[in-house]
C-alpha angles and dihedrals in degrees: 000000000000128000098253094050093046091053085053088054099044088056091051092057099039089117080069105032084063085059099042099051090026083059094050091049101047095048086045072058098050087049111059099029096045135209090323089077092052087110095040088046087050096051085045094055096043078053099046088050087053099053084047089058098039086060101054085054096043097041120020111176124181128209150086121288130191101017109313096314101103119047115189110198147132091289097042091049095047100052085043091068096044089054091051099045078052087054107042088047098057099043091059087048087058101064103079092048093042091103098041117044079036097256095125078102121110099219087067102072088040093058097049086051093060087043089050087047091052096054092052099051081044085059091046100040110116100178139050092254100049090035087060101043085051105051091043090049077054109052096031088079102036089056080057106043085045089059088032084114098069085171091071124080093197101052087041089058098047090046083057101041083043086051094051111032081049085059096050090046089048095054092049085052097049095039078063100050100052088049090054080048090051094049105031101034086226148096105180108093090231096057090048095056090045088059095051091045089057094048153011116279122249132229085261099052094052091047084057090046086053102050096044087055088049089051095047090051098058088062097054088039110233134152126308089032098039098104094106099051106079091044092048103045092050093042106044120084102277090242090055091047089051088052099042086050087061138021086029093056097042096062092038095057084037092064094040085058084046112049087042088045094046114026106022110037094114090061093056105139094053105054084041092070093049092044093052098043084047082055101051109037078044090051091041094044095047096049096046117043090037090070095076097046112120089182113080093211086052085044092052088041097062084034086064097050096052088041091057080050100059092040090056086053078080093048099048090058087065099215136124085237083058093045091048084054102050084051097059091040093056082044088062092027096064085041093053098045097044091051095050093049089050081062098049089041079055092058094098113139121215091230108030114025121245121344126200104196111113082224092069091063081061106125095018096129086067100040102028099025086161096050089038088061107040089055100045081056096051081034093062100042091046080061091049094246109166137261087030121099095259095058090056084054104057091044097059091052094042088047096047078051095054086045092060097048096261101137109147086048086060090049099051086048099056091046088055090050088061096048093047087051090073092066099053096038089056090060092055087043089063093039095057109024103031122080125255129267107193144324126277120238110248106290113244112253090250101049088055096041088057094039085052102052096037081052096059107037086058088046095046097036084136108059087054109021089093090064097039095048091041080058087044095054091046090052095049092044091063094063095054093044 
């Protein structure tokens, strides 16, 4: 790589140059100044995060760097935004919790950072190799910030079931990537894609297919590989769940669009059948062993699930219409989720701490009118009732199926959908019938200005969902040119 050509790269990835050497300062930060500048390393982070995403928007360059194993272009940029919104979110979430889930420690907003840092060069990986670093860089700090509360038994046991059950995942990924290597002779998606365009696949090929598949959809959490998700989600510290149910799960279903769009296209056929098996057992599982959760974390795990399984019917029609459609529906998604997990962060009693049972909310629409409300309303889009944001996302995906001819995966969507509904509407159902418990301490700025927007976004989807969905479209556009 000449000079010339590695100055170009290092322009392309300055989004992630900022992290990287942002990362390095703030824990020589943490270092020398001690636990005393968690909170000054933590504004510095939310900040840092800022000025990454600043620079996509201010200076969006395309193009291929090192090599061919990082592609900047409308898709990747995009996603990145939406994974940083995720981030910076949940990080000042996060704040009002720091002292209490054990989270007042440096080494805590560095670490999302890297993780952040991880899921943008994963959106932007463009083959095996890069795609693999990425994703481990990933996943090695988020193992550590699920277990960061080593006083309590239960987040030290979903930081270990997370760590195993990610190993596992990561092995799977990496035993199908060096059989498409075997087979193809080539890592770069493009020249993948060109192999299998020139002749027939063989039986290897396929396995690899099918274990890459396996090991991206551990990280979005969909049936088969969803085991991890309930435990984690409970046990690990509330502002790390709300993290790990965003940014995380945006790059992850970003790079499975990716690599099938890319690199197996020609083997369409093929992926298609795995994809739209993944949708339907995660739709069907989501809806139905969520219904009996009495913990809300465990409910929004299995929400997520089914959730990650609505947004792959998109990408299981192949076309840039699906993909349009898996976009938009990670873009609610993120809003939703962010917004639901404000509200549980809210549930601080004045005498108790913070509670998790979806009873304790009973009696929040007379002593929290504002939070009652706000919720109903992200309660009923993540259920797709019209006219609220959710409902607009799982439209665009079942349409671009019945566009493609996937009928009996739309059916079985929108029965799901029904089902699912039960288990939201019954939180609405205690916030607003049953009588109340006891009152909630005052909620943290933060927590209510989060709450708020996402609110309202979910409320006035309408108004902006034309401009969001024109972006969708462009993005998408730029992976079928």
């Amino acid at each position: 790589m000449t000079a010339e050509t590695l100055l170009a790269s290092l322009h392309l990835v300055t989004p992630e140059l900022i992290l990287a050497v942002g990362a390095l300062a703030l824990l020589m930060i943490g270092v020398f100044a001690g636990e005393r500048s968690a909170s000054t390393v933590m504004g510095l982070a939310v900040a840092l995060l800022i000025i990454s995403g600043g620079w996509l928007l201010a200076f969006p360059a395309e193009g291929t760097a090192f090599g061919g194993a990082y592609l900047s272009d409308g898709f990747a940029r995009f996603m990145k935004i939406l994974a940083l919104v995720g981030s910076i979110t949940a990080m000042i979430m996060a704040v009002g919790h720091a002292r209490r889930d054990q989270l007042d420690k440096f080494e805590f907003p560095v670490l999302l950072v890297l993780a952040t840092l991880g899921i943008m060069l994963m959106i932007s990986a463009n083959n095996l190799i890069s795609l693999y670093l990425s994703l481990e860089l990933q996943s090695l700090a988020l193992y550590v910030v699920a277990a960061i509360n080593r006083d309590s038994l239960r987040s030290t046991e979903a930081g270990l079931k997370y760590f195993v059950l990610g190993a596992l995942s990561s092995g799977m990924l990496l035993y199908g990537m060096s059989l498409v290597y075997g087979f193809t002779g080539n890592i770069g998606f493009q020249e993948i894609a060109a192999v299998l365009t020139a002749g027939k696949p063989g039986l290897g090929l396929i396995f690899g297919l099918v274990f890459i598949l396996a090991g991206l959809a551990f990280k979005i959490s969909a049936v088969p590989f969803h085991m991890w998700t309930p435990d984690v989600y409970e046990g690990a510290p509330t502002p790390v769940t709300a993290f790990l149910a965003a940014a995380p799960k945006i790059g992850a279903m970003a790079i499975l669009v990716r690599i099938v769009v890319d690199a197996f296209m020609p083997v369409f056929a093929e992926w298609q059948q795995i994809i739209v098996f993944i949708s339907i057992a995660s739709m069907l599982l989501g809806s139905f062993a969520a219904i009996g959760q009495r913990n809300i974390k465990r409910l929004m795990a299995y929400s997520s699930i089914g959730h990650m399984g609505y947004a792959l019917v998109g990408l299981a029609a192949g076309t840039e219409t699906g993909v349009s459609g898996v976009i938009t529906y990670m873009l609610i998604y993120l809003i939703m989720t962010l917004g639901t997990f404000a509200c549980i962060m809210a549930m601080k009693q004045k005498e108790g701490g913070n509670v998790e049972n979806i009873d304790d909310l009973a009696g929040l629409s007379t002593t929290k009118p504002f939070m009652a409300l706000v919720l109903t309303a992200l309660m009923f889009s993540l259920a797709g009732i019209p006219p609220l944001a959710g409902f607009f996302g799982k439209y665009f995906v079942f349409v671009a199926a019945i566009e493609a001819k996937l009928y009996a995966l739309a059916i079985i969507g929108v029965l799901a959908s029904v089902v699912g509904a039960f288990y939201y509407l019954r939180v609405v159902k205690v916030m607003w019938f049953d009588d109340a418990k006891g009152e909630f301490s005052r909620i943290a700025g933060e927590l209510r200005l989060v709450f708020g927007l996402s609110g309202l976004f979910v409320i006035g989807y309408v108004l902006v969902g034309g401009p969001l969905g024109a972006a969708a479209e462009a993005a998408a556009k730029t992976l079928f040119n």
